[in-house]
DOKOL-236665 format. One line per field, with one value per residue (C-alpha): residue in one letter; x, y, z; residue number from 1. Coordinates in Angstrom, 3 decimals. Layout:
<sites>
residu A/...;
px X/...;
py Y/...;
pz Z/...;
num NUM/...;
</sites>
This chain:
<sites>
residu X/X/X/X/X/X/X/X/X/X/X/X/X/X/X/X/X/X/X/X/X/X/X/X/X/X/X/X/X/X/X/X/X/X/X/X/X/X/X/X/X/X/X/X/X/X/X/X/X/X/X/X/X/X/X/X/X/X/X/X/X/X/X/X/X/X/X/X/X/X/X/X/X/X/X/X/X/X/X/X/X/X/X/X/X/X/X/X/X/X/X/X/X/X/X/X/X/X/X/X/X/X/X/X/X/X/X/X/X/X/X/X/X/X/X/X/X/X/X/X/X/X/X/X/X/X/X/X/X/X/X/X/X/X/X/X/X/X/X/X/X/X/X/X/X/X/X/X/X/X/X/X/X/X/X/X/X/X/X/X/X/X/X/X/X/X/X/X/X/X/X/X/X/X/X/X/X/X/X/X/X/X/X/X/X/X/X/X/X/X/X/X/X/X/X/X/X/X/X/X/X/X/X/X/X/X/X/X/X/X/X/X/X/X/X/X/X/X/X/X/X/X/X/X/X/X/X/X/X/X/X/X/X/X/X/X/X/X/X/X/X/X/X/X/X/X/X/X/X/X/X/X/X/X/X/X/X/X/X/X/X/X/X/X/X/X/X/X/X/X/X/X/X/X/X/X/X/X/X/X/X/X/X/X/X/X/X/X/X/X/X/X/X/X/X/X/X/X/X/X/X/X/X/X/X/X/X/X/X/X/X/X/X/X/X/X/X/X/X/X/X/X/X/X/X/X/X/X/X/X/X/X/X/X/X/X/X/X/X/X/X/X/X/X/X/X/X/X/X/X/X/X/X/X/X/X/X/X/X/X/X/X/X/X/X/X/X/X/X/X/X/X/X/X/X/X;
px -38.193/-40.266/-43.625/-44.538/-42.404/-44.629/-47.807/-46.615/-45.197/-48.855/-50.803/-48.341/-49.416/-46.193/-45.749/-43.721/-41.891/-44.064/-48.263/-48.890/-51.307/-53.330/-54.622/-57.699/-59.895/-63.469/-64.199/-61.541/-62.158/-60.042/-57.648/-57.167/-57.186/-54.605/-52.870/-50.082/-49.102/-45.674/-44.258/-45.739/-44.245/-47.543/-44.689/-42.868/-45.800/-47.187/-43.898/-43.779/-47.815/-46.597/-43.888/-46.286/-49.140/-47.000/-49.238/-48.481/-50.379/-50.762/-53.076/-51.669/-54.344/-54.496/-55.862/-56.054/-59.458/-62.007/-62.629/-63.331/-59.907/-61.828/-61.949/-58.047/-57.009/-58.995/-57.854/-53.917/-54.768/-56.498/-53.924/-52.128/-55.658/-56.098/-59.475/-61.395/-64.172/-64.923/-64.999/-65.169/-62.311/-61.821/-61.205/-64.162/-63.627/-65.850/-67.541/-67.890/-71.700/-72.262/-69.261/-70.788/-69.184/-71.066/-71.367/-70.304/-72.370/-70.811/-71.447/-69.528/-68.931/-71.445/-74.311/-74.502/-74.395/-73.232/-73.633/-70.895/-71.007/-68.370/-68.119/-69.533/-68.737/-71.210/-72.515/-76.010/-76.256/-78.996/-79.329/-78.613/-79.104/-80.540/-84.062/-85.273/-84.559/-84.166/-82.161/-79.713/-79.748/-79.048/-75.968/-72.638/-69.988/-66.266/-63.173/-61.648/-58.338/-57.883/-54.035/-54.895/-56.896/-53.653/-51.274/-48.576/-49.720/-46.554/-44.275/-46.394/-46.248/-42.632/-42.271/-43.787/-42.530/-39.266/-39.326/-40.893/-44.792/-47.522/-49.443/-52.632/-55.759/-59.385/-61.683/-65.252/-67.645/-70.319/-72.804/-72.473/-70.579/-74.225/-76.137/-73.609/-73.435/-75.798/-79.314/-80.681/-80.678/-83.954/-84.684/-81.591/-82.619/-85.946/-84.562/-82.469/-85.515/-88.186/-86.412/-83.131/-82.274/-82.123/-80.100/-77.900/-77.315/-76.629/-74.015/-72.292/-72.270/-70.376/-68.660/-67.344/-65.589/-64.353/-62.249/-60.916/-59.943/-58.554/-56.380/-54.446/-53.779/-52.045/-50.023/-48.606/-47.588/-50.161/-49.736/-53.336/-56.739/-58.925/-63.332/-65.906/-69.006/-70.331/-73.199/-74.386/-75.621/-74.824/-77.607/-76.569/-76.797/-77.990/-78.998/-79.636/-76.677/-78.032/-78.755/-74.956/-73.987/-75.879/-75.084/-71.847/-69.894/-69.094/-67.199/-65.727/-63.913/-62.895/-61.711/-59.610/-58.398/-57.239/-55.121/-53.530/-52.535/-50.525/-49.161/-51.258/-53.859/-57.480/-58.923/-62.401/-64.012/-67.466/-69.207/-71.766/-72.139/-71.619/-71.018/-73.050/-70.813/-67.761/-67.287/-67.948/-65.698/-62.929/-63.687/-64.004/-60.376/-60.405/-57.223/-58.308/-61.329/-61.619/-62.766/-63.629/-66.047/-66.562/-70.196/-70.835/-70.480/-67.516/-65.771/-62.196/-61.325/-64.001/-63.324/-59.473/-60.600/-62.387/-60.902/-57.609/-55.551/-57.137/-57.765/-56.361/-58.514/-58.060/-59.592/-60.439/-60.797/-64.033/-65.392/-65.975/-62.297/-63.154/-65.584/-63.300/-60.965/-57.538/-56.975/-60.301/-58.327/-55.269/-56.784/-58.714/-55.975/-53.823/-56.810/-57.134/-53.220/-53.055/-55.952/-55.312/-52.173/-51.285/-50.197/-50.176/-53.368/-53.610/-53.415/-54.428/-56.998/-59.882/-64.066/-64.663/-61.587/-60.448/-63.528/-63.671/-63.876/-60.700/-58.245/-54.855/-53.679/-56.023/-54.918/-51.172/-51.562/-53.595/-50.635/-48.265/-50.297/-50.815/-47.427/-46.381/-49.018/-47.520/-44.518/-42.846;
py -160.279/-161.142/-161.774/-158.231/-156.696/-158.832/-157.993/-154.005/-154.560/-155.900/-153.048/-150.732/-152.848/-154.699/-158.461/-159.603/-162.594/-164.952/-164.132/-163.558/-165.812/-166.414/-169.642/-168.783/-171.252/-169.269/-172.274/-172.986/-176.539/-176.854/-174.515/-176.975/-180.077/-179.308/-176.494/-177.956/-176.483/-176.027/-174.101/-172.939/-169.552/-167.637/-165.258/-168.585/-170.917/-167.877/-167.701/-171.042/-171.741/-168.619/-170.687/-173.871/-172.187/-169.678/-166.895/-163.120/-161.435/-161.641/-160.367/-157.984/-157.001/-157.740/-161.477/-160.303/-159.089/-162.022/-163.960/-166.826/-168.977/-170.730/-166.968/-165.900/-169.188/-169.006/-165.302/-166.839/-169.469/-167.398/-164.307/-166.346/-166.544/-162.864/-163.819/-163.639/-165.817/-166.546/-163.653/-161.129/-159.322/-155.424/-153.946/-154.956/-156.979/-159.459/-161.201/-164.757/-165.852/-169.074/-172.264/-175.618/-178.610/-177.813/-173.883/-170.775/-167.488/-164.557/-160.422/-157.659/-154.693/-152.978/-155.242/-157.724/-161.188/-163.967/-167.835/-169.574/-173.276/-175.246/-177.730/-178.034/-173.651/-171.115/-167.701/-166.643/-163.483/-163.747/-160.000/-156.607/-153.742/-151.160/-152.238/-148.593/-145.108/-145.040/-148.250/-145.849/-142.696/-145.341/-147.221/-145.443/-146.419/-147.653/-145.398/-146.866/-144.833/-146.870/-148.212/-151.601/-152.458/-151.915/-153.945/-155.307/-154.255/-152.033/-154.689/-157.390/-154.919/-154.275/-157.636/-159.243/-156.526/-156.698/-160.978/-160.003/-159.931/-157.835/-156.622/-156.814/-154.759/-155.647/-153.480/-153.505/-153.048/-149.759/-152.264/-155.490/-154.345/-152.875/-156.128/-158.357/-156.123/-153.532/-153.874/-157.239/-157.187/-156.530/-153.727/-152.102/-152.564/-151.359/-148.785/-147.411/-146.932/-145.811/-144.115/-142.710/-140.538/-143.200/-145.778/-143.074/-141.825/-145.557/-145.895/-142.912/-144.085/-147.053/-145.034/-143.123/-145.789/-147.700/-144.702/-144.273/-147.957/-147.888/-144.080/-146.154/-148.981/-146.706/-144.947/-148.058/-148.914/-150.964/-151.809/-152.615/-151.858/-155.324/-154.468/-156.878/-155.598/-157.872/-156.373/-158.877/-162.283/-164.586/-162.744/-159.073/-156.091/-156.427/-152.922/-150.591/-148.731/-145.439/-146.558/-147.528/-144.253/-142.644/-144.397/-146.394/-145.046/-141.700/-143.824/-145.918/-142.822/-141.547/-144.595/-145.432/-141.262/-142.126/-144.870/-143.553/-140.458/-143.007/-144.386/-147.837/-149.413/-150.401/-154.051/-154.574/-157.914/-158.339/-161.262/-161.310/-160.186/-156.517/-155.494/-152.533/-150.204/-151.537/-147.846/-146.134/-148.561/-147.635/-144.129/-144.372/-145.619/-149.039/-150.562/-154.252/-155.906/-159.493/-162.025/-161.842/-165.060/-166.924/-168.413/-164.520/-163.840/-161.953/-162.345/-161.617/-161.091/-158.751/-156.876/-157.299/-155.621/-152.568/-151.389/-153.672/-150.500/-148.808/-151.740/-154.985/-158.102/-160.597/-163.920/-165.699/-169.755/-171.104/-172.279/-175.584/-176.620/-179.377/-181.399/-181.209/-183.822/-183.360/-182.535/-180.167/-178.215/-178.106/-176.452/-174.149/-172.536/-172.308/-170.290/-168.523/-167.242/-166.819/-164.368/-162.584/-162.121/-160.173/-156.724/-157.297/-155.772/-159.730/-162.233/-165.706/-166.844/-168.731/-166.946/-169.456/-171.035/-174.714/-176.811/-178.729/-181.881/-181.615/-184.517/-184.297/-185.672/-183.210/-180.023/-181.110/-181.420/-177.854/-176.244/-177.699/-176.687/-173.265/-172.612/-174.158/-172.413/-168.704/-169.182/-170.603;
pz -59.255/-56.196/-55.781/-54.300/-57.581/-59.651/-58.340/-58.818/-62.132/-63.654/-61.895/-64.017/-67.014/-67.435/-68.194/-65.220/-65.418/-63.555/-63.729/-59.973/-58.378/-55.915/-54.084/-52.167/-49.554/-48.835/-46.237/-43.136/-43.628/-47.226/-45.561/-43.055/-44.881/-47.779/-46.526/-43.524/-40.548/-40.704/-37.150/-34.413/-34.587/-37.032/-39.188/-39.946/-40.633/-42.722/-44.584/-45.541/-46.416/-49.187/-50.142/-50.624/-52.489/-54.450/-52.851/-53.288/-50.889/-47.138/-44.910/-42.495/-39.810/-35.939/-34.786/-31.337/-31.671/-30.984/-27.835/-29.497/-29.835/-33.007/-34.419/-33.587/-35.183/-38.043/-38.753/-38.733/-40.862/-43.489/-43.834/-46.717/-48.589/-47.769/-47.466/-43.733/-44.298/-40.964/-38.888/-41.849/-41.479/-40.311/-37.300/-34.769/-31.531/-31.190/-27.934/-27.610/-26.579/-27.593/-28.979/-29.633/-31.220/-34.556/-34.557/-32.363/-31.891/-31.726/-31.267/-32.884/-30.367/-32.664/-31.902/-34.956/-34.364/-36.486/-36.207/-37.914/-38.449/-38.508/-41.032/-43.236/-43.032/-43.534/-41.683/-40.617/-39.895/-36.556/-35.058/-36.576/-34.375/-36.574/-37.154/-37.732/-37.226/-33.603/-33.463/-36.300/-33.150/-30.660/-32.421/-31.438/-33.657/-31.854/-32.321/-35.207/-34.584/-31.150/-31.419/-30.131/-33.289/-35.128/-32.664/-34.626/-38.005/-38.589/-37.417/-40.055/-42.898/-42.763/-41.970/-45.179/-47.782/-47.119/-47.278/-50.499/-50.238/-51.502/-47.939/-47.639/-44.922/-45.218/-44.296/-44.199/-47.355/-47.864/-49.284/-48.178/-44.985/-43.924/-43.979/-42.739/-39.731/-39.221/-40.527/-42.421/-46.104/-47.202/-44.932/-46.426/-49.834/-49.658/-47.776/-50.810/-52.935/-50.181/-47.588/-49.135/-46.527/-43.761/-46.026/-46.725/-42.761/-42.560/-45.361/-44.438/-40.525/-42.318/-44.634/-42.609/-40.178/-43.243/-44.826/-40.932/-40.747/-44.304/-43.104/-39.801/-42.218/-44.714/-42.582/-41.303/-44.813/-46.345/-49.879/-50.512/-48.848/-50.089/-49.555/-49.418/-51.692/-53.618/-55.866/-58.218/-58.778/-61.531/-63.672/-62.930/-60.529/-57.271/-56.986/-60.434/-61.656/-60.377/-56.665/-57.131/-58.318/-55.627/-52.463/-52.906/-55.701/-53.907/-50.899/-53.592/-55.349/-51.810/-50.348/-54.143/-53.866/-49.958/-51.119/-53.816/-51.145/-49.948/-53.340/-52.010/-54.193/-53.722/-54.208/-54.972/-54.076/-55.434/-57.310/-59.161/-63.167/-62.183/-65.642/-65.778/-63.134/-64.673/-66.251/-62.606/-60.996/-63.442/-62.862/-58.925/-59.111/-58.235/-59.087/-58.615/-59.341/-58.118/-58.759/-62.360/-62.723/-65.604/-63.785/-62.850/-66.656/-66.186/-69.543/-69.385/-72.551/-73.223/-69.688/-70.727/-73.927/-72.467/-69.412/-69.223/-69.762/-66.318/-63.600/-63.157/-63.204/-60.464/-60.571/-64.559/-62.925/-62.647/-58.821/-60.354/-60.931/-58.399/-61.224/-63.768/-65.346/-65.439/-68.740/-68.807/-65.773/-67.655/-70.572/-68.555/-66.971/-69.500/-71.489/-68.495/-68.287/-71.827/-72.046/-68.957/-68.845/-72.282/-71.272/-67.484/-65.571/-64.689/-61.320/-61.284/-59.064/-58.525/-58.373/-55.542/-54.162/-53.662/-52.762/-49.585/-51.176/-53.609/-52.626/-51.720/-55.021/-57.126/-55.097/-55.250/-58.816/-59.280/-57.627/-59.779/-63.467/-61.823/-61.181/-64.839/-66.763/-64.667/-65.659/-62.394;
num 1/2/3/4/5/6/7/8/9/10/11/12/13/14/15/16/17/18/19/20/21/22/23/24/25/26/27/28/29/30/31/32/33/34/35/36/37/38/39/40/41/42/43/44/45/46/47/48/49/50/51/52/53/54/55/56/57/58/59/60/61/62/63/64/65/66/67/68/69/70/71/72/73/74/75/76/77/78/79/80/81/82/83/84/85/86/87/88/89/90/91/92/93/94/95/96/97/98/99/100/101/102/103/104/105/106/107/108/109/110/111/112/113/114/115/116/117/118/119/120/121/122/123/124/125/126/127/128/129/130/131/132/133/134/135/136/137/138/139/140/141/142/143/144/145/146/147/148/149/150/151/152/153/154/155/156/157/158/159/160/161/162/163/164/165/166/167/168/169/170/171/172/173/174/175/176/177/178/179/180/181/182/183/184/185/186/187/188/189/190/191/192/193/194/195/196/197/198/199/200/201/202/203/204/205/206/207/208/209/210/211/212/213/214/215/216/217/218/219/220/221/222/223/224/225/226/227/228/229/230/231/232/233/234/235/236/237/238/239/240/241/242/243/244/245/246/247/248/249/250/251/252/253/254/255/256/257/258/259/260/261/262/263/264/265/266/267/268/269/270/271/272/273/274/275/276/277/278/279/280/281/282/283/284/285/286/287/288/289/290/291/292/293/294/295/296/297/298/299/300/301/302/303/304/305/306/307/308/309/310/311/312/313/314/315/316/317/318/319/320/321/322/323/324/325/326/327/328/329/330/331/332/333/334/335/336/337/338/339/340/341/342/343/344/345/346/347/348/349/350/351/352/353/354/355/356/357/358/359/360/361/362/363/364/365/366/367/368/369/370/371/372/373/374/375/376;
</sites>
């Protein structure tokens, strides 16, 4: 059984042989460090970074979109994470304004800009167009059916599935995707509670382009679609329940319906202790939820308890693997595996992926109790 036959088998609820996994960086600068560089030709080097973190999904979208040669390289590196932390992933070219030593601006063909510094990483998210309701009637939305956003994506699909990898496409998110890119975050969220209908022409502007993005990756022959929404904090919902129900959950269920037209799944990224919506989630369709964290209050073995029989939980490690001992990591994932993993519905990963600052030594030795405690 390969990995992509594993990952299929535990979204059918079936104990596979080996507990997928999946090793995730959300900074560059771990990637960089621990993960090597192993050819200069991208398919081969991506092949065998799998092969070194016993990864089973890869991320299948262009890397020809940015300017910036930081950006292109970055998106290469991170397709075996499946993650794009640094440009964000999707389908939108970006325009180089601004690289410096320490940070590089940049501008989405919408009109959002990011900053992104270097190390250590993190994003700042400097302009968004749609300050009001004529910035919303003058924003004009790319094609997303344009063939060049899709170059090579076929070839990268077919590619990876038949060397035995579950394919990945990231799209943009309803919620989140609207204040990373579009309008700034507490503009949006007053704007769900005082002035529904312009949040809503805004979603649905959104909406809209994500479920097109998500159609030209399907009919390429995507096994996944992967969103970025992430809804809660640590404490609970970002937004109530019903402003979920309202504004998001309706693209949700179409975007989960789209993908199973295409006998593809849908994988939901969102921190936060999102508890609440786990029973519209399940009924939107969502066929992944990652990435289940323990610091989020996410309690696996109650989640596994309620809904394991409907949506498979991705995620169960803690983001502070990097301050503990040895023997506290050992015992942590093998908790982890054994409570997961009953029943399939289960794939190992991490809530906030390797830290910077793990050594050499400690990462070698993290891959080598994950793979044990899987089953490898």
């Amino acid at each position: 059984m390969n990995k992509r036959e594993a990952v299929l088998a535990t979204l059918r609820g079936e104990e596979p042989e080996v507990v997928p996994g999946q090793i995730t960086f959300f900074s560059i600068n771990g990637l960089r460090k621990l993960v090597p560089i192993f050819s200069n030709n991208w398919r081969d080097n991506a092949l065998k970074r799998l092969e070194f973190l016993d990864n089973s999904f890869i991320e299948i979208g262009s890397a020809r979109l940015h300017q910036s040669k930081f950006l292109r390289e970055a998106d290469e590196l991170e397709r075996v994470t499946f993650f794009r932390s640094v440009s964000g992933g999707g389908v939108l070219r970006t325009k180089l304004i601004e690289e410096k030593k320490e940070d590089l601006t940049f501008e989405f063909e919408t009109g959002g800009k990011w900053r992104v510094h270097k190390n250590p990483f993190w994003r700042d998210y400097i302009h968004h167009p749609i300050q009001d309701i004529q910035g919303l009637e003058r924003m004009k939305m790319p094609n997303p059916n344009e063939p060049k956003r899709y170059e090579g994506v076929k070839e990268n699909i077919e590619y990876f599935k038949e060397k035995g990898y579950f394919t990945s496409a990231e799209i943009n998110g309803f919620f989140s995707g609207v204040w990373y890119r579009y309008q700034n975050m507490q503009d949006f969220m007053a704007n769900l509670l005082i002035s529904k209908e312009f949040a809503k022409k805004v979603v649905n502007m959104v909406g809209g382009f994500n479920l097109e993005t998500a159609r030209n990756f399907l009919e390429r022959g995507v096994d996944s679609i992967l969103f970025c929404d992430d809804l809660g904090s640590n404490t609970g919902m970002l937004i109530s329940p019903d402003l979920y129900k309202i504004f998001f959950y309706p693209w949700h269920k179409k975007l989960a319906k789209l993908c199973h037209n295409y006998d593809a799944y849908l994988n939901m990224h969102s921190h936060g202790n999102i508890n609440k919506i786990m029973p519209l989630l399940v009924e939107a369709g969502i066929d992944i939820l990652n990435p289940v964290g323990p610091f989020d209050n996410m309690d696996l073995g109650e989640l596994k308890e309620r809904y394991g029989d409907r949506i498979t939980f991705m995620g169960g490690i803690s983001k502070f693997i990097g301050k503990m001992g040895r023997e506290e990591l050992k015992m942590h994932l093998k908790e982890v595996v054994e409570t997961g993993s009953p029943g399939g519905g289960f794939i190992l990963m991490s809530e906030g992926g390797i830290p910077d600052d793990m050594s050499r030594e400690d990462f070698k030795f993290y891959l080598e109790i994950n793979k044990k405690y899987r089953g490898r």
